[in-house]
N, C-alpha and C positions, 0 to 999 in steps of 0.2 A: 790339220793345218792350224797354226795359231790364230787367234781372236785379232784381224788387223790392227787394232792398236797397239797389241805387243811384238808384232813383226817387226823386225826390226834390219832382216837381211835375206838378201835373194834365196827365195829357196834353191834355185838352178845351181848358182855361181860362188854366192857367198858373199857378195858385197853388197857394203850396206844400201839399205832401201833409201830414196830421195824422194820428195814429195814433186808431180811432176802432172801435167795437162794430160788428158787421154779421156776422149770421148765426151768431152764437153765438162768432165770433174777432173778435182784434183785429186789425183788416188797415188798411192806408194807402188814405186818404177825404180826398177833396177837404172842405174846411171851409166852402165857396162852397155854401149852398143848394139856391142856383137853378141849379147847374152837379149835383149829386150824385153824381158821380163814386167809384167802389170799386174801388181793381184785388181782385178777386178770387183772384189768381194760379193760375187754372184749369191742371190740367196738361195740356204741350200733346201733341197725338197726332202719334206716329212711326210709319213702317212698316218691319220689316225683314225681309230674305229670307233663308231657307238655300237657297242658290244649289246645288242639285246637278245635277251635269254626268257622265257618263263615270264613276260608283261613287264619286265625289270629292265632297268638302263645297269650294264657292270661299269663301276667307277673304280678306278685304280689310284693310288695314294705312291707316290715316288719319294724314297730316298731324299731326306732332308728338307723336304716340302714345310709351309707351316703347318701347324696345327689344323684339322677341320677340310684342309683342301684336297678335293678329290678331283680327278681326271679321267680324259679318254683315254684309253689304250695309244698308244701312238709310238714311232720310230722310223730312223732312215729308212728312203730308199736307197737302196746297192745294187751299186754296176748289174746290168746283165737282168733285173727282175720288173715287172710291170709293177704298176701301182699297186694293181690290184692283187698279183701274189703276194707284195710287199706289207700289205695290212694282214692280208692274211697268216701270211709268216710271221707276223708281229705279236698278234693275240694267242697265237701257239704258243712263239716264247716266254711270251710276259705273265697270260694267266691261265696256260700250258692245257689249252682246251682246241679242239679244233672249230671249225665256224664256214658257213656259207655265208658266200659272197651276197649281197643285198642289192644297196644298189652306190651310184655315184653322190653325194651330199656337193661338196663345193670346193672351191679353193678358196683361201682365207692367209691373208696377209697376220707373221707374227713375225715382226720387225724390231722387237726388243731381243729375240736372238738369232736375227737375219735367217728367217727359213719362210718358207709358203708351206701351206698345209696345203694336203690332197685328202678329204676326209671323205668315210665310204661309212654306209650302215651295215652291218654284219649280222647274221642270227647263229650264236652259238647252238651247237649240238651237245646233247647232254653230258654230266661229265661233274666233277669234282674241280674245283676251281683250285689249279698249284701254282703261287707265283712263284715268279724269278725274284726271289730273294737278293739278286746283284743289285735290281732295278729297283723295286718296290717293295713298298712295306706293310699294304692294307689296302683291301680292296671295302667295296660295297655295291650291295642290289638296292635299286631305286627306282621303286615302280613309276612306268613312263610318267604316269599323269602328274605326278608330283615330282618327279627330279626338275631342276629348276637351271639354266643356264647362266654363262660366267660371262662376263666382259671383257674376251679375250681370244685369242688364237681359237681354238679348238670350242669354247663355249659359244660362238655365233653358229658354227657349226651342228652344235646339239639344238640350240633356238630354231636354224632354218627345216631341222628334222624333225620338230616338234610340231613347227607351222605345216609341214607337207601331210604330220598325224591330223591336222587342225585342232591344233590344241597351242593357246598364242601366249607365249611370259617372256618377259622384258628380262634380258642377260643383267645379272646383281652383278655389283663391283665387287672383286676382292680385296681386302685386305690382309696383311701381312703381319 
């Protein structure tokens, strides 16, 4: 579905969108009745892993990222699957290794592209690390004690699994 500000007409009907009262905001409503149509702009759910393997945290580096920036594993949940196959399925396709489930980390607001994270610790099982070349471009291992968390989505996440290690570092901002 499009990024609601470039919506611009009903998905249902086809008539254009009007800005209109519904549930206390103002959000884009079909003006058709008998179609009532509301994107809501629900935020959507992500799943992502801290992949640890061998004392290492795996960092994946995404397609067109800046320079230097590295991340969790992470991807949609789809129709039909738990969270927790969902991570799972995730670190298969991404850095094409299988992994046990770990445990639950947290949910974490990333509202710069309207989604909630559901992030889980995983322990990879041994293996040759092959990314998805669609998705990503470079990964890295970073042994726990010194991988360091980000100021953001998925980097509170690595911070609050560092604290449960007790091992305590203040998420750095990034830069672009």
């Amino acid at each position: 579905m499009p990024r609601p500000e470039k919506m611009k007409f009903c998905p249902q009907c086809g008539t254009p969108l009007q800005l209109a009262q519904h549930g206390g905001k103002e959000r884009k409503a079909c003006p058709d009745t008998s179609c009532g149509y509301v994107h809501w702009n629900n935020p959507i759910p992500v799943v992502a892993a801290i992949v640890e393997r061998n004392g290492h945290v795996v960092l994946v580096r995404s397609i067109g990222w800046p320079a230097g920036w590295f991340g969790l594993v992470t991807g949609f949940l789809e129709a039909g699957e738990t969270s927790e196959e969902a991570v799972l399925r995730e670190v298969k396709e991404e850095i094409g290794i299988d992994a046990t489930f770990g445990r639950f980390i947290g949910v974490y607001p990333f509202r710069r592209m309207n989604q909630v994270i559901l992030a889980y610790h995983v322990m990879a099982h041994d293996g040759e690390i092959e990314l998805d070349t669609t998705e990503l471009e470079g990964f890295k291992e970073v042994p726990i004690d010194t991988v360091v968390p980000w100021a953001a989505g998925t980097g509170y996440a690595l911070r609050d699994w560092l604290r449960s290690k007790g091992i305590e570092k203040e998420p750095i901002k990034l830069r672009r």
